[in-house]
C-alpha positions as semicolon CSV with decimal commas, in nm:
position;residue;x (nm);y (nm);z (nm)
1;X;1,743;-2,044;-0,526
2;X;2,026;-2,078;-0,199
3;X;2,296;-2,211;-0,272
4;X;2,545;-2,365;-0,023
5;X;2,912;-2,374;-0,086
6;X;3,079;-2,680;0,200
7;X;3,437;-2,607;0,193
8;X;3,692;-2,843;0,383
9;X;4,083;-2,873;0,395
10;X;4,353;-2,965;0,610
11;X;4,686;-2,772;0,644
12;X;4,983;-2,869;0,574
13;X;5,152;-3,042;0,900
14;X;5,456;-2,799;0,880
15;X;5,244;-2,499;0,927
16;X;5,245;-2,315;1,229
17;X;4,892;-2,311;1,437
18;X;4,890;-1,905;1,397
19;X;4,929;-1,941;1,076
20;X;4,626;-2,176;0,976
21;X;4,418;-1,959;1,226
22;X;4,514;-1,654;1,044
23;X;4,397;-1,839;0,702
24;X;4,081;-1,932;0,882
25;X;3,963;-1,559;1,004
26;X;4,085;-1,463;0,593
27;X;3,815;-1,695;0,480
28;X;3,537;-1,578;0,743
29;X;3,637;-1,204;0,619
30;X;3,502;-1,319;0,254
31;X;3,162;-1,292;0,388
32;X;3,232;-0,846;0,427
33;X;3,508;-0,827;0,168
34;X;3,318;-1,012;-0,126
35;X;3,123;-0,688;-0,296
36;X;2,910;-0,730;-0,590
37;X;3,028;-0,564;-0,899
38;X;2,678;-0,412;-0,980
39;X;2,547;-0,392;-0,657
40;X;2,834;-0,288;-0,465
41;X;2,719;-0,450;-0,163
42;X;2,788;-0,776;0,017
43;X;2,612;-1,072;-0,192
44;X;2,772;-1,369;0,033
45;X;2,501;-1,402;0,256
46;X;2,657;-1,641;0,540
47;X;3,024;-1,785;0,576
48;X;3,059;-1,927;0,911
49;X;3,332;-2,258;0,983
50;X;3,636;-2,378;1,189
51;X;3,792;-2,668;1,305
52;X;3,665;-3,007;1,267
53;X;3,568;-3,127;1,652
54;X;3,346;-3,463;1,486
55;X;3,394;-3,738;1,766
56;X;3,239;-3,986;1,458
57;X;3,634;-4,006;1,332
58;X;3,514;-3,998;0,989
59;X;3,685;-3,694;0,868
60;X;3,922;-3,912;0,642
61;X;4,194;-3,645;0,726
62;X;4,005;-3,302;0,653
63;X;4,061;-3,065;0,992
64;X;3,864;-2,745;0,895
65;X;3,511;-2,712;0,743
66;X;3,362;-2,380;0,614
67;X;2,975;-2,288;0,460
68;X;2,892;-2,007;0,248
69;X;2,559;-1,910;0,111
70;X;2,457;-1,778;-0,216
71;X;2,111;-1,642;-0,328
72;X;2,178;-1,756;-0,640
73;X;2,388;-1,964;-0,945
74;X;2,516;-1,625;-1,066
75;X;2,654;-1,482;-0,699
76;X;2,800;-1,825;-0,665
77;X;2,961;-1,798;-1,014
78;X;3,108;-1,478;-0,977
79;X;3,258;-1,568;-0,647
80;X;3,434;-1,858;-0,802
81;X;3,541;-1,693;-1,100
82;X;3,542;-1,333;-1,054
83;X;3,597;-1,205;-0,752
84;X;3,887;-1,038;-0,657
85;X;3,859;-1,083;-0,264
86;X;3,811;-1,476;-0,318
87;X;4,076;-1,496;-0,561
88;X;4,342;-1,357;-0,315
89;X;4,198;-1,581;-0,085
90;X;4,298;-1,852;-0,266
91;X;4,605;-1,765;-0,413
92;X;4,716;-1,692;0,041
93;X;4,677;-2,083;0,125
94;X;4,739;-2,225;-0,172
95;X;5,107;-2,311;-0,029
96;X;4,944;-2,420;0,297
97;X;4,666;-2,676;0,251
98;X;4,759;-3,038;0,194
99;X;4,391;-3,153;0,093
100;X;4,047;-2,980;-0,015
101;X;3,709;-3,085;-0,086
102;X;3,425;-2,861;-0,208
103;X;3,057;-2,982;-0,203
104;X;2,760;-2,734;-0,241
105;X;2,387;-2,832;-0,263
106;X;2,092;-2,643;-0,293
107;X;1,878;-2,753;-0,007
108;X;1,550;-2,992;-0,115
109;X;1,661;-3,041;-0,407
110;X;1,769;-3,434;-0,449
């Protein structure tokens, strides 16, 4: 069953346009960095993003959106708790996002 993972932040206003770009590509790498631990292949199947171009202006402040694709509950789980790649990830903007919000669906399914 697919699972999508919707990330979206904004940086930090202090932090330098490289910088957040940088942060960006480090996310889109997950997709070839993220290995299964059994497998020892690639199990995030898509992780594509970037900055928020909406003209709708109802972005309540989030600049950046990112999607990432699971096959399943336990890929998803083991990127959110496991993996090392996503963890370092995480622990690089941690100093440089202001606001997140995470939604992920699986799609039909209401």
């Amino acid at each position: 069953m697919t699972i999508y993972h919707i990330v979206l932040f904004k940086f930090k206003d202090l932090v330098p346009a490289e910088e957040g770009k940088a942060a960006c590509n480090r996310l889109l790498d997950l997709c070839t960095k993220c290995i299964h631990p059994t497998t020892q292949k690639n199990y995030v199947k898509f992780i594509g993003g970037g900055k928020d171009n909406s003209p709708e202006g109802l972005q309540n402040g989030l600049s950046h959106a990112f999607i990432a694709q699971f096959e399943n509950e336990d890929d998803r789980k083991y990127y959110l708790e496991e993996d090392p790649a996503h963890k370092e990830f995480v622990a690089s903007i941690k100093d440089i996002i202001e606001k997140i919000q995470v939604v992920d669906f699986t799609p039909n399914v209401f």
